[in-house]
N, C-alpha and C positions, 0 to 999 in steps of 0.2 A: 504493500500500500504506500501510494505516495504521500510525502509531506504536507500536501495540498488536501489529498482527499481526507486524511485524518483532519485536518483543519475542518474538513466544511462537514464532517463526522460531528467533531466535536461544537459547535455553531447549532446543527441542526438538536443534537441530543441537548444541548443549553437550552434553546425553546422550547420542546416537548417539557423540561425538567418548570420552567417557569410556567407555563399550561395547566401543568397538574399540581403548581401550587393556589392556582385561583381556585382549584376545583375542593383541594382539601378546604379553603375557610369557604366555600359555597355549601359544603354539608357542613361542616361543624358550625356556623353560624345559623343554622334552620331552626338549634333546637330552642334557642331562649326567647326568640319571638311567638315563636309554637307554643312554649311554655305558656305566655299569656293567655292563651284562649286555654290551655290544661289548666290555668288554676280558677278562673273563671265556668269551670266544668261545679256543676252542685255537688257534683260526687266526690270532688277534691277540695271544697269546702274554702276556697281563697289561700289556701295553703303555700306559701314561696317554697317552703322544704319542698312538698309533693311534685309543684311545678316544675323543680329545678331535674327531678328526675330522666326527662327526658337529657337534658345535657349528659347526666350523671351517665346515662347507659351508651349516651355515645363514646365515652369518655373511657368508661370500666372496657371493652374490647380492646382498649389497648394493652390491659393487664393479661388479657388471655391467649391478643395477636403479636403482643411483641418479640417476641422470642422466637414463634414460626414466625413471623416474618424476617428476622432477622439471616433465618436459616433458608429461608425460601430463596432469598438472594446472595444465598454463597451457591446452591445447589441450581438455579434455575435461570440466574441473572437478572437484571435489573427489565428486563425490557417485557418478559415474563411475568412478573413480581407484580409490574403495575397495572399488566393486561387485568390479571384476574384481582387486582384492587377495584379496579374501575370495573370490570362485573359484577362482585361483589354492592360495588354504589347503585349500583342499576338494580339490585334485587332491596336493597335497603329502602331505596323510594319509594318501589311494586308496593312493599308492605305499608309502606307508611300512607301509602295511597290508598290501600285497602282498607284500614283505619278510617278514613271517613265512609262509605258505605253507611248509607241509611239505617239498615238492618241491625245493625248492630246497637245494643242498648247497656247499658249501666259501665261496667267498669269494663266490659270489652273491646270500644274502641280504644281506651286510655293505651290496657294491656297492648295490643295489636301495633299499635304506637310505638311504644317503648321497646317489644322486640324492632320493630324496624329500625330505630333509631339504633340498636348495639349493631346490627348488621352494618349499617352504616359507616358504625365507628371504626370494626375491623377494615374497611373499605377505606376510611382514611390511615390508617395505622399504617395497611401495607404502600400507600400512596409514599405517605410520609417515610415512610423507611429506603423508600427509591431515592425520593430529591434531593433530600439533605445530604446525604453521603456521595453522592453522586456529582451533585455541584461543589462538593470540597474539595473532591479528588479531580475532577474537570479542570478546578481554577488552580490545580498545586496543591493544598490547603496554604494553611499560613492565612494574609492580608487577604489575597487573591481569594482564598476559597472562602473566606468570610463576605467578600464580597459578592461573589455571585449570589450566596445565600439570602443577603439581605437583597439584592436585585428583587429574586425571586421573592421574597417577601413581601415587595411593591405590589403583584400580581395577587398574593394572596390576601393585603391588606384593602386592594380593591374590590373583589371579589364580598371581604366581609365586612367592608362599608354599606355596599348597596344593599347586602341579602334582609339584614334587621328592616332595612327604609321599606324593601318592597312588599315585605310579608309583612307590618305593621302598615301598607299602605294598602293591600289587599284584603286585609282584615276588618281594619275601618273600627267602628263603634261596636268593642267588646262585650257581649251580654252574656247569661245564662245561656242564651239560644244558642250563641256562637261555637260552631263545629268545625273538627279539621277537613270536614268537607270544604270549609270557606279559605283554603291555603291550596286547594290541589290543582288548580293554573300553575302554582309554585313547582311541583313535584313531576307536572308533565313537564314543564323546562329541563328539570332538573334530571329526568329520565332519558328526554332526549340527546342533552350533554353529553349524558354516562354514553348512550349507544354510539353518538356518534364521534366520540374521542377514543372508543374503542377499535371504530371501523379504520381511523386515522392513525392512530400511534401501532394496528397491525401493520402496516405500509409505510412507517417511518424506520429508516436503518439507522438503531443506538449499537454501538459497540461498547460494552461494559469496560470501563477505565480497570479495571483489575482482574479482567479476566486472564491475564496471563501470568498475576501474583499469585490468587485465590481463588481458589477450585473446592469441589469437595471432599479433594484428595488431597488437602494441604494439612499438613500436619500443623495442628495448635500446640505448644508443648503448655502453654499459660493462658487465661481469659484475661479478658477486659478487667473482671472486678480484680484483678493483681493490682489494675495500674489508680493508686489514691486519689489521683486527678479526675477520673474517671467515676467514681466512686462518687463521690462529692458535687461531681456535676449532675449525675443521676438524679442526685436528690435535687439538684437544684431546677433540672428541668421538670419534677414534681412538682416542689413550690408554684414556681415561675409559670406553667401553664395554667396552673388555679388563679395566682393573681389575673393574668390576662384575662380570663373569661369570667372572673366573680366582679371583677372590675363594671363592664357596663351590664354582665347580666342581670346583677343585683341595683345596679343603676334604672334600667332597663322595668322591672316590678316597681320600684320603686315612684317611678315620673305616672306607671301605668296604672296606677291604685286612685280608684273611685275620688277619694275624698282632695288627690293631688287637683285631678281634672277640673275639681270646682274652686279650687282658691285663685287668690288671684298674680300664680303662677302662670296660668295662660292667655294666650293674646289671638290672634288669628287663626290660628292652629288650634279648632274646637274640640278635639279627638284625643285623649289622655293616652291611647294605645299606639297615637301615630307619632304624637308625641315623646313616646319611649323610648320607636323606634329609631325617630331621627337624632334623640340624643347617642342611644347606642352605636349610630352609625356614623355619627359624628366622632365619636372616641376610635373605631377602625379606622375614619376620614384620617383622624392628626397619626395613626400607626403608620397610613402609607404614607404619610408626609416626611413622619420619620424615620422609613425607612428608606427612603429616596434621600433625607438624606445622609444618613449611614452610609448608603451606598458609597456614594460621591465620595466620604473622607474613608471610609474604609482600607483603602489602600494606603494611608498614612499615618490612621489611629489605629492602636493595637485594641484587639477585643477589651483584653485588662482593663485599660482605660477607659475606655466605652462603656464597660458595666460598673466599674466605680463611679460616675457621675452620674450616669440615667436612673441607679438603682439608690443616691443618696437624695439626687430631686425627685422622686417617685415616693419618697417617702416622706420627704416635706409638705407634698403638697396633698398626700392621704391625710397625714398630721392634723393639717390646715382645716381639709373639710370634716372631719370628723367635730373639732373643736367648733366651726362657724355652723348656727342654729341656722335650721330650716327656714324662717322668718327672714335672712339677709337672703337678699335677691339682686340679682344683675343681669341686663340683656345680654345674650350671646347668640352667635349666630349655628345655627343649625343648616346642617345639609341635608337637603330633600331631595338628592338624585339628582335635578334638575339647576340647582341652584342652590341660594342661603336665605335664609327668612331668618328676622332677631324675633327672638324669642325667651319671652323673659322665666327664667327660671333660677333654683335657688345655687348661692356662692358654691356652695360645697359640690352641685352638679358640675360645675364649668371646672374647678381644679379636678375631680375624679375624671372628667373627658380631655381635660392634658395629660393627663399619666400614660395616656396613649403616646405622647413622642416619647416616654419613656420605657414601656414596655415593648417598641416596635421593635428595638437593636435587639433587645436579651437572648431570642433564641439563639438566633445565629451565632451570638457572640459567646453561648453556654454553651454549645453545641461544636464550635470551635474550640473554645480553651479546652472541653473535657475529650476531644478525638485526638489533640495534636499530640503525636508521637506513637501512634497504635497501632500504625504500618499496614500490616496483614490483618490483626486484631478490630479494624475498623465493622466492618458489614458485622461481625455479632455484637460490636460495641453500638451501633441502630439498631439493633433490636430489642437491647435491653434497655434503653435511650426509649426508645419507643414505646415503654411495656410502662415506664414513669408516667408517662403524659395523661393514665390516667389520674394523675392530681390535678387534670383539667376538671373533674367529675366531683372530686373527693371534695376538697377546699370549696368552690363554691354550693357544695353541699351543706358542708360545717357553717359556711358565713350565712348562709339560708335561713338556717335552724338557729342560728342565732337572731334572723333580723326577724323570725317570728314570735319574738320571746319581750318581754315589755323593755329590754335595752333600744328595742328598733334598730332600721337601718344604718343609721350612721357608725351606731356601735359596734356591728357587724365588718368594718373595716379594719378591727382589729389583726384580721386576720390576712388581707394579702400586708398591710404593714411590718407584720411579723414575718412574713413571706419575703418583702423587699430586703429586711433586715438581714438575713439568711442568705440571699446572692449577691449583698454586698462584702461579707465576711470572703463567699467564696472566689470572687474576684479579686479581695484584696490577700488570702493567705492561701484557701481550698484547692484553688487551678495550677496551681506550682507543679510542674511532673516531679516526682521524686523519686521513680521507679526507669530509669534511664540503663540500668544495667537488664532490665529484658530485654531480650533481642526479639526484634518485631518484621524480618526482612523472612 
């Protein structure tokens, strides 16, 4: 193969890798706006814990796919891995589309739901276990492969900007009546995506950047969890996925609760549920803002430094809203897909929708410090990477159950603060490799 043709190999396997990051935060961002009409169900009783379920079960497949998946792509390769991820997402949606069906009555759709939504989850788990390793090892790693990472992130951050806006704009005015029948425009899209990113990525040629290292005839004499670095960031992509997602999800119930819609919190925007959505999607909005520009310095600023600042103002400005009462109010501008409308909402909303420029860098940049130096050891170090993430599920589970307890919402922010706290240790001592005497070639 010539030098050229692996060039426009690798160009073309970049794009496909950015494709299937819009499509990971296009499913995992279905569940928390979904959630509103699940807690508005009579059968779930207004309940933010119960609502949050649906997140939860997208979230727990990763506990059960990350490790097959990790091994799927030493044994099958990358190009494989995501075919049957994105099958996987196409059977996730069937079901979640069959959830709304008439027929079905009391806590049957709920259930039917909730399976589709873990089917889902493995569907991005094995997605997610493709791109991330794949653009690290694509860009080098190092600077380079942090960068492509957060590129790819721009795609995924747009993706779960729009999703919250259009399924709270599809939904409209939330009642007891309201059914996942009223979201399934959503879920044809979302099927057709799945079929036809399948028919195209069979007819895209990726050559696997390690298929000539890592086979499944390669002998491991050591795992991943040898290496402390590794170790430590595991947990930290635990954390760090819970903050991201308990962040506007619980934001998100929060703007969308009855009694919010009638103070005089709202202006133009008469819909408390359209309203959740556009704040939610406004906090994705500042993620791809900041990961565009991540992108741009990435090749100058080392991950380290990157997570030492985003993760000490991420916790100032949790700090901030938690302490500023619901009562202090300030217009901010909300994005509506289309444009921005100001829209007057309370202080503590508009600093928890900037912690978005601060959570945009983290993954990349967690994900980088805890693979560099892993060699061969990388594709099972994504699996097990991947099997964390379901503390996208757990954590805003915990902060749930909390914001339904008489502390309320704000107090519930205890929890990703605790969380920021925790990746700022690991960026400033945790990420160190200390374990340089395994040989990893």
């Amino acid at each position: 193969m010539t030098q050229n043709q692996k060039q426009n190999g690798s160009i073309i396997a970049i794009v496909t890798m950015m494709f299937l990051y819009a499509m990971i935060a296009f499913v995992t961002n279905l569940a928390a706006p979904i959630g509103v009409v699940m807690k508005n169900d009579p059968e779930v009783g207004g309940s933010n814990f119960l609502a949050m379920l649906g997140n939860f079960m997208n979230f727990l497949a990763y506990l059960f796919m990350g490790i097959p998946a990790g091994k799927m792509l030493t044994r099958i390769g990358y190009k494989k891995t995501a075919l049957a991820g994105i099958g996987l997402g196409f059977v996730g949606m069937l079901i979640q589309f069959i959830s709304g069906v008439e027929a079905l009555e009391g806590y049957s759709d709920n259930v039917i739901y909730l399976i589709g939504a873990f089917v889902a989850g493995m569907s991005v788990c094995l997605l997610n276990t493709v791109v991330n390793p794949m653009l690290n090892l694509l860009g080098g790693g190092g600077k380079r492969g942090n960068q492509l990472n957060m590129i790819g992130g721009t795609f995924n951050s747009l993706a779960g900007t729009l999703t919250p806006m259009f399924v709270g704009a599809l939904i409209g005015q939330v009642t007891d009546k309201t059914d996942f029948v009223d979201v399934n425009l959503v879920l044809y899209i979302a099927m057709a995506v799945f079929m036809a990113s399948f028919l195209v990525l069979v007819f895209v040629p990726i050559r696997d950047p390690q298929v000539s290292k890592v086979t499944a005839a390669t002998k491991l004499e050591h795992s991943a969890w040898n290496f402390r670095h590794f170790v430590l960031g595991a947990i930290g992509v635990f954390i760090y996925v819970g903050v991201e997602v308990g962040i506007p999800g619980t934001l998100n119930f929060y703007i969308s609760e009855a009694d919010v819609a009638k103070s005089a919190w709202t202006t133009s925007i008469a819909n408390a549920a359209v309203i959740g959505g556009f704040v939610a999607g406004t906090y994705w909005l500042l993620m791809l803002v900041g990961r565009i520009i991540g992108g741009a310095i990435a090749g100058k600023v080392s991950s380290r430094t990157m997570m030492i600042v985003v993760t000490i103002v991420g916790m100032a400005l949790i700090l901030a809203a938690m302490l500023i009462g619901k009562e202090n109010t300030t217009r901010m501008p909300l994005f509506t897909g289309s444009g921005f409308e100001m829209q007057v909402v309370p202080v503590s909303a508009l600093l928890l929708v900037l912690c978005g420029l601060c959570t945009s860098v983290m993954w990349s940049c967690i994900f980088n410090l805890a693979t560099e130096g892993l060699g061969k050891y990388t594709a099972s170090a994504s699996g097990i990477f991947m099997m964390m993430v379901v503390g996208g599920g757990v954590l805003p589970l915990i902060q749930n159950g909390i914001a339904d307890t008489s502390m309320g919402y704000m107090a519930s922010y205890v929890v990703p603060l605790l969380g920021l706290a925790y990746l700022c240790f690991y960026a400033l001592v945790g990420s160190k490799n200390v374990n340089k005497d395994i040989p990893v070639d």
